[in-house]
C-alpha positions in Angstrom: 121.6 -79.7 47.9 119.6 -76.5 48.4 119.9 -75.7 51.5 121.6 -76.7 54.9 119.3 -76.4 57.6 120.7 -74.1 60.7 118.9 -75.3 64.2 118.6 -72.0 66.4 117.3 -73.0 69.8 115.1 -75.7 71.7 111.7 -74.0 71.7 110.2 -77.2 74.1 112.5 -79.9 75.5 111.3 -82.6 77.4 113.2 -86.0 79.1 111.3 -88.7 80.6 111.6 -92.2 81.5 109.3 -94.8 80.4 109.1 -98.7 80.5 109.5 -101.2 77.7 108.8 -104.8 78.6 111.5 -106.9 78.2 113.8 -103.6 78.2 113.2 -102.0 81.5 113.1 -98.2 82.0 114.0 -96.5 79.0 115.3 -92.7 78.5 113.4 -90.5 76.2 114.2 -86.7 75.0 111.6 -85.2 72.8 111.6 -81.6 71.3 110.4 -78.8 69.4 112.7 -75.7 67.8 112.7 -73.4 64.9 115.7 -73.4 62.2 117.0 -71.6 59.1 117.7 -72.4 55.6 120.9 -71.7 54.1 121.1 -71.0 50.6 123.3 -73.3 49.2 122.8 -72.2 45.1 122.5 -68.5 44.7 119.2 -68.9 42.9 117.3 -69.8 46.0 116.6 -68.0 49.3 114.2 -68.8 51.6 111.8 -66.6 54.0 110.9 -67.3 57.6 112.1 -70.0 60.1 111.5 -73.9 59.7 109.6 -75.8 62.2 110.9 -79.0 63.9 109.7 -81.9 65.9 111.9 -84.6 67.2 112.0 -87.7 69.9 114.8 -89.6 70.5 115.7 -92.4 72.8 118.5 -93.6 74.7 118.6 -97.5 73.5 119.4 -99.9 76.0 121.2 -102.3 73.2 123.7 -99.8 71.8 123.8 -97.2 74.5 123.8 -94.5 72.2 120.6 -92.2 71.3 118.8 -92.5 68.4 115.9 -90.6 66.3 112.4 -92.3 66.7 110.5 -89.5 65.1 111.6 -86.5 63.0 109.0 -84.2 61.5 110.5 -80.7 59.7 108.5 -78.0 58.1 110.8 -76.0 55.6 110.0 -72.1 55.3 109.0 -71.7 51.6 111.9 -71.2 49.1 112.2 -67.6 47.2 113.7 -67.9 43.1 115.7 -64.8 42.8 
């Protein structure tokens, strides 16, 4: 591992209902926010923040949220 990514705040947050046949209503949270990257080997740092998307949705089976999409953009890493 290089890195462990740090989230740092919810720059857009969204939650919204929308139908599913078959499933009825269904809860959705979807999201954009900035992170950093924590060195993990001292031969790496890394400059700027990371950008992230994500949309999750409460699933009427489990009744638990899960990930439907995930998109990060890592800040390019720096050798030292």
């Amino acid at each position: 591992m290089l890195a462990r990514r740090r989230f740092t705040q919810w720059t857009i947050e969204s939650s919204y209902s929308s139908p599913i046949p078959g499933e009825g209503d269904v809860k959705y949270f979807a999201g954009t926010f900035p992170y950093t990257l924590a060195p993990q080997m001292p031969a790496f740092n890394f400059c700027g923040f990371g950008s992230g998307i994500v949309k999750g949705m409460l699933s009427p089976e489990t009744g638990r949220w899960q990930i439907v999409t995930l998109t990060l953009d890592d800040p390019p890493a720096l050798l030292q």
